[in-house]
N, C-alpha and C positions, 0 to 999 in steps of 0.2 A: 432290328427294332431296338430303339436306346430302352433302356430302362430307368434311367433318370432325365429327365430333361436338365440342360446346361446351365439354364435358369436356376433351378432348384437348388443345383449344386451350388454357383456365384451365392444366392439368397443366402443360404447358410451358412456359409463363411462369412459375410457381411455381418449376419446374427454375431457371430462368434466375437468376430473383428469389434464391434461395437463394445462393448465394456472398456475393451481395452485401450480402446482412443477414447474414452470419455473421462479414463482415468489420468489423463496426460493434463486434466484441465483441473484436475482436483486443488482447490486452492486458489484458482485464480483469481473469483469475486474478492475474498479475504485480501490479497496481495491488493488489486486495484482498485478496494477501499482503503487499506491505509494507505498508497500512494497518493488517496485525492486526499487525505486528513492533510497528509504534512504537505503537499501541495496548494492545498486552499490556506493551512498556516503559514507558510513560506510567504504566500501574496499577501495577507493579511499583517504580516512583521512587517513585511517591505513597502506597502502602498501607506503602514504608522509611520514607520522611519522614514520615508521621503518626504512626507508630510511634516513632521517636526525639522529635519535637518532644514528644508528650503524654506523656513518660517523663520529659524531661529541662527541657522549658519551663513557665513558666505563661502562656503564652497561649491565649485561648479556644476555644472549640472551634473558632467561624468564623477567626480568626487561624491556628490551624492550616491548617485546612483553607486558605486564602487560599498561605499559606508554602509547602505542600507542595505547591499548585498548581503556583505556582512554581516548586520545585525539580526535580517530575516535568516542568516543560515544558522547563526546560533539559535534563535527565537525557536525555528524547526524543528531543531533537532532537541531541544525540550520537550517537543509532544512525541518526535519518531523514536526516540531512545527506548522508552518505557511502554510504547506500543507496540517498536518491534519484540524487543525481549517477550514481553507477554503473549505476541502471536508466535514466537518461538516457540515458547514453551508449552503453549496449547496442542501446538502443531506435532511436539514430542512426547506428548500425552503423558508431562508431569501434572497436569494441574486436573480438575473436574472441570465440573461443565460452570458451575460459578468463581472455577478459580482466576477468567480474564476481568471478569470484575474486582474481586481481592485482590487481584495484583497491580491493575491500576491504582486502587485506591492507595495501597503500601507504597508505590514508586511514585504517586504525586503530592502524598500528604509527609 
């Protein structure tokens, strides 16, 4: 006669098991909102700059495209900079709970 069924046993380890894979995910949302910020800024530098270069340059299309790379990865990296620092340091719990708002506002004004 078992006195545990094998069931019971698997089920509570699963119990157990679970926090601990859900803490592997901690952060993710945070990460792959600011991945779309500078992602959607990145398209938005680069679909301006392609737009003025092929209006106002003659350079080729790949030259374009090449310039506005460029321009979109600077452009980027003006909103990822001060984004990421302050999701840094949210993340190392220097700041409170209103301090990602105070510190954008100090890093973009």
């Amino acid at each position: 006669m078992l006195l545990h069924a094998p069931g019971a046993t698997a089920g509570k380890a699963v119990k157990r098991m679970l926090p601990r894979v859900a803490s592997l995910y901690k952060g993710v949302v945070g990460a792959a909102s600011g991945a779309g910020i500078y992602i959607g800024t990145y398209f938005a530098f680069y679909g301006a700059a392609c737009n003025v270069l092929s209006r106002r340059t003659d350079l080729s299309p790949g030259g374009i495209a090449f310039v506005a790379g460029g321009i979109a990865a600077a452009g980027g990296s003006v909103v990822k900079v001060p984004l990421a620092v302050c999701i840094r340091s949210v993340q190392v719990r220097t700041l409170l709970v209103f301090g990602l708002v105070c510190c954008l506002l100090h890093s973009v004004c």
